[in-house]
C-alpha positions in Angstrom: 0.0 0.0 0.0 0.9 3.6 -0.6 2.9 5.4 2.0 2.2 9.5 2.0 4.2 12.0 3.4 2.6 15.3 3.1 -0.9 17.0 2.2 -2.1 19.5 -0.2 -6.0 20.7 1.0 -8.0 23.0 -0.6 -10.3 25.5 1.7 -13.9 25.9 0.9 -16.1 23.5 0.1 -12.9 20.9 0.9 -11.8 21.6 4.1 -14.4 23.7 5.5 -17.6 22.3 5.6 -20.9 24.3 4.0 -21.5 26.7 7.2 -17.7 27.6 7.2 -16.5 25.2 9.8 -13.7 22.8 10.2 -15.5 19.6 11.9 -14.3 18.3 15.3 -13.5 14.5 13.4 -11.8 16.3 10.9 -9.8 18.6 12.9 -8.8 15.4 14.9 -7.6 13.5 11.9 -5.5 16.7 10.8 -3.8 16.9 14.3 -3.2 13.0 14.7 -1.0 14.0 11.1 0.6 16.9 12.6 2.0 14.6 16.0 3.2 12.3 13.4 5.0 14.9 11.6 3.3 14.8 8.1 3.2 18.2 6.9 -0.6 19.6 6.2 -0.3 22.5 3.3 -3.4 24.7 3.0 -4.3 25.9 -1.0 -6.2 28.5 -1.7 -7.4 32.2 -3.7 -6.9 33.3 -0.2 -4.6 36.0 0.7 -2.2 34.9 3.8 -4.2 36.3 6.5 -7.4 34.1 5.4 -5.8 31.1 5.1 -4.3 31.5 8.8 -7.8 32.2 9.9 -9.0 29.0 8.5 -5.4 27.3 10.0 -6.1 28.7 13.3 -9.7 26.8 12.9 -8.0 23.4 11.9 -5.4 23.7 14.9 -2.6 23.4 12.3 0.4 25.4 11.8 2.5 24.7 8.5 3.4 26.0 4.5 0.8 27.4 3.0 0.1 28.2 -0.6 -1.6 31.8 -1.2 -3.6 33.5 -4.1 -4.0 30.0 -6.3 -0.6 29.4 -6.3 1.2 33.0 -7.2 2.7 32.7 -3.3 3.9 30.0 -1.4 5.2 30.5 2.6 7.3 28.5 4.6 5.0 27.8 8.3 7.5 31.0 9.8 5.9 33.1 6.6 9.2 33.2 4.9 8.9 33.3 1.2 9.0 29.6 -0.7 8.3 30.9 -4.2 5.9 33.8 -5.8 5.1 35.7 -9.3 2.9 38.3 -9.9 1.0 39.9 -13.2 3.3 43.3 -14.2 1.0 46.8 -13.0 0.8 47.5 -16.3 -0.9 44.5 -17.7 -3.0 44.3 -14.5 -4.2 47.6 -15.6 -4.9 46.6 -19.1 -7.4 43.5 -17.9 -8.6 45.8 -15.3 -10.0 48.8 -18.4 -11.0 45.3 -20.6 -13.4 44.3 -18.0 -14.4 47.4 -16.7 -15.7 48.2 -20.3 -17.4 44.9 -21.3 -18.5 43.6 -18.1 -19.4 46.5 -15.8 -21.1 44.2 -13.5 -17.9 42.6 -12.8 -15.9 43.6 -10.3 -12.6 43.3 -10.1 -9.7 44.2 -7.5 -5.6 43.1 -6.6 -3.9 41.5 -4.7 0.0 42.0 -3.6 1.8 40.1 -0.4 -1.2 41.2 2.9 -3.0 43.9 0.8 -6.3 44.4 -0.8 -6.7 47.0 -3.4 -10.2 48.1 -4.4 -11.5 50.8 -5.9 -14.2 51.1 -3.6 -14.7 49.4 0.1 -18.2 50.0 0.6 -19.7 47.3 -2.5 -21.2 44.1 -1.2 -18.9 41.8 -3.2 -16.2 43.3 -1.2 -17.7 43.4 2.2 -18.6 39.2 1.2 -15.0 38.6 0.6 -14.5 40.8 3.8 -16.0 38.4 5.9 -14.8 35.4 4.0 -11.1 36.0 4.0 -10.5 37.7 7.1 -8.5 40.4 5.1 -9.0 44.3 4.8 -9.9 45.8 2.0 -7.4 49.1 1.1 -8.4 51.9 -1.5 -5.8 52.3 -3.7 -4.7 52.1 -7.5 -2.3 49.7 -9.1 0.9 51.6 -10.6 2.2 50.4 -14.1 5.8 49.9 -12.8 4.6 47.4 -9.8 3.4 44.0 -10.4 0.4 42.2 -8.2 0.2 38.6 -7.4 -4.0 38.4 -8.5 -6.7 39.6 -10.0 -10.0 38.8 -8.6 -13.2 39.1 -10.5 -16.5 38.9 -8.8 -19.7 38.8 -10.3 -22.7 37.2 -11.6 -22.2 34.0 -13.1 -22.9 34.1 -16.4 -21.0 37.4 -16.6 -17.8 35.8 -14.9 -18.0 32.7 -17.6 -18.1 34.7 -20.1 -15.3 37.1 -19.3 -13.0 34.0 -18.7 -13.7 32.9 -22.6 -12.8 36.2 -24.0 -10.2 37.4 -21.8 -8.4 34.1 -22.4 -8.4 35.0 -25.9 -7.4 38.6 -25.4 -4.8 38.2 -22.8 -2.3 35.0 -23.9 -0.1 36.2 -20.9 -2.5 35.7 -18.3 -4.3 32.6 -17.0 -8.0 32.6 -16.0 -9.2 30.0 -13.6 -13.0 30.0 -11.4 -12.8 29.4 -7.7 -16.7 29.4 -7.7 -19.3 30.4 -9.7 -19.1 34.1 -9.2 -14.8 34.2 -8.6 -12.8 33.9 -11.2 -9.0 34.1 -10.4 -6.5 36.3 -12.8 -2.9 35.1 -12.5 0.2 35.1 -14.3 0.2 32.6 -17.2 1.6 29.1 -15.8 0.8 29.8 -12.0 -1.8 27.5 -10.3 -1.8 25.9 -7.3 0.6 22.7 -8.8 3.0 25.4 -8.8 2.7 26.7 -5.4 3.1 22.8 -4.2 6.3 22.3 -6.1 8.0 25.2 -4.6 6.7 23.9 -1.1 8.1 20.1 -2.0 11.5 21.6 -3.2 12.0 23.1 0.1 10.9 19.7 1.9 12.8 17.9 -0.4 10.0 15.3 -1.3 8.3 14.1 -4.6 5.5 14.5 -5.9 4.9 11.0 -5.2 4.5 11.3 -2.1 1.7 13.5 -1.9 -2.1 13.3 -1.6 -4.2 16.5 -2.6 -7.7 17.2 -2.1 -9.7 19.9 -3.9 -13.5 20.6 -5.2 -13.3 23.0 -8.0 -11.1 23.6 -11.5 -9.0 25.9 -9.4 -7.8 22.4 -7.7 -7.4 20.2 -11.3 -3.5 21.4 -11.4 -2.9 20.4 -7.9 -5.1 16.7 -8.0 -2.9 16.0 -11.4 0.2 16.5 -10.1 0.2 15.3 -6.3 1.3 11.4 -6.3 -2.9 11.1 -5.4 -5.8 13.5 -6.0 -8.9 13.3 -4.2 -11.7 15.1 -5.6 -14.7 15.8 -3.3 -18.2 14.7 -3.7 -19.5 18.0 -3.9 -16.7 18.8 -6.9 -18.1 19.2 -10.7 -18.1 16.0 -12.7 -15.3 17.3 -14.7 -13.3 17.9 -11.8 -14.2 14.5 -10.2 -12.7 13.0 -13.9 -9.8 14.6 -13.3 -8.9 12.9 -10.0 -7.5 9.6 -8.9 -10.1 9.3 -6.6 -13.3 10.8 -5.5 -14.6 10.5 -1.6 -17.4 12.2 0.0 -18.8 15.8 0.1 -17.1 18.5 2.6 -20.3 17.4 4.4 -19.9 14.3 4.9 -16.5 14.5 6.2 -15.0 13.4 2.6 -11.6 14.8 3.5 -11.9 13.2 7.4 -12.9 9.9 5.7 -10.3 9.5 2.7 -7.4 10.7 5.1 -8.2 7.5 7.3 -8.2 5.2 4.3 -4.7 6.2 3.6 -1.4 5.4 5.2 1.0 7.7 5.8 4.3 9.0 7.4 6.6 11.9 8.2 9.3 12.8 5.6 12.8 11.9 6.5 14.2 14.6 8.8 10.8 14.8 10.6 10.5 13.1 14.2 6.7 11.7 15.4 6.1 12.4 19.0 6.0 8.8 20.9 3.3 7.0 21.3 1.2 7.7 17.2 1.3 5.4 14.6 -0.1 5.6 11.3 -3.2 7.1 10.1 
């Protein structure tokens, strides 16, 4: 059987449950890892701060892998590997879908900061609430560079922005998170990429991995971890492009495909007595 050594979890609708909430079983699985010293990477759109909110939730402290991939932090916060979009391209995609989708909106990210041109909207006070980070008023300048793009809006809106601007901007890749999010980032970033740079520093394979994800944000990631676990609640497409499938991030899917698995801590890492494996 399999032997795994680290793991790659998306946050909503993976991780968190549908009301927002780690479960006790599952928290209890991902601490049982964490005594054995296997490594538990959070992957999100998040910006740092929200995915140490939702770490602070699980009771785990470790890498995490920011803004789909675009930064990835040691469990001290020291930088494992970023890129970012140039200001001035930012700026060009920003005009593009101002103009043909003024429903849309659509603001940046760089390191902690939020820049939106204007706090008081509701899609901003949502992802307020949601990411645990504060939103700044400010401008992007064409000589800096920005880790995302986020677009929020209606559905059908976001879908169709993600067609054309993928035709209209080669340099740039164009990913949804949900429904009404799609993610901008620099063309080649996902969260596979993020996951390397954390692996390189841990000096593992991508063997040894398991991932877990719900949406297409997550299909880099499940391709390249040694095993990729879509969740119930995933897309069918999504599900096809996993190794496995377990159950929805309400039924504990994550909890119950962790304890189906074997697994132990990388070389270098030392259990605390008493834990075997999972």
């Amino acid at each position: 059987m399999q032997i795994y050594s680290i793991v790659f979890s998306d946050i909503d609708g993976t991780l968190l449950n549908s009301r927002g909430q780690v479960t006790p079983a599952t928290r209890a699985a991902l601490s049982q890892l964490q005594k054995q010293g296997v490594p538990i990477v959070l992957c999100s759109a998040r910006p740092p701060a929200g995915v140490r909110k939702v770490a602070a939730l699980a009771g785990i402290r470790g890498p995490m892998i920011c803004y789909s991939g675009s930064l990835a932090l040691d469990e001290d916060g020291a930088l494992l590997s970023q890129a970012g979009i140039p200001g001035e391209l930012a700026l060009r995609f920003k005009a593009f879908a101002r103009e043909g989708f003024p429903r849309v909106e659509t603001s940046a990210y760089h390191l902690e900061d939020w820049l939106v041109d204007d706090p008081s909207t509701a899609y901003v006070s949502a992802e307020t609430a949601a990411t645990n980070c504060v939103p700044i008023l400010g401008k992007i300048e064409p000589e800096s560079w920005v880790h995302k793009l986020l677009c929020i809006g209606p559905p059908e809106e976001i879908s169709l922005l993600a067609e054309r601007a993928a035709q209209a901007f080669p340099e740039l890749c164009f990913v949804q998170s949900a429904a009404t999010y799609l993610e901008v980032l620099l063309q080649g970033v996902s969260k596979a990429t993020g996951a390397k740079g954390v692996l390189e520093q841990l000096g593992l394979p991508a063997q040894c991995s398991v991932a877990f994800g719900d949406y297409f944000a997550d299909v880099p990631l499940l391709q390249y971890a040694g095993l990729g676990v879509a969740m119930g609640n995933a897309p069918k497409e999504v599900q096809q492009a996993a190794d496995r499938v377990t159950g929805t991030n309400d039924e504990e899917g994550l909890c119950r495909m962790l304890k189906e698995l074997r697994f132990t801590a990388p070389s270098g890492k030392t259990p605390l007595p008493g834990l075997g494996s999972v």
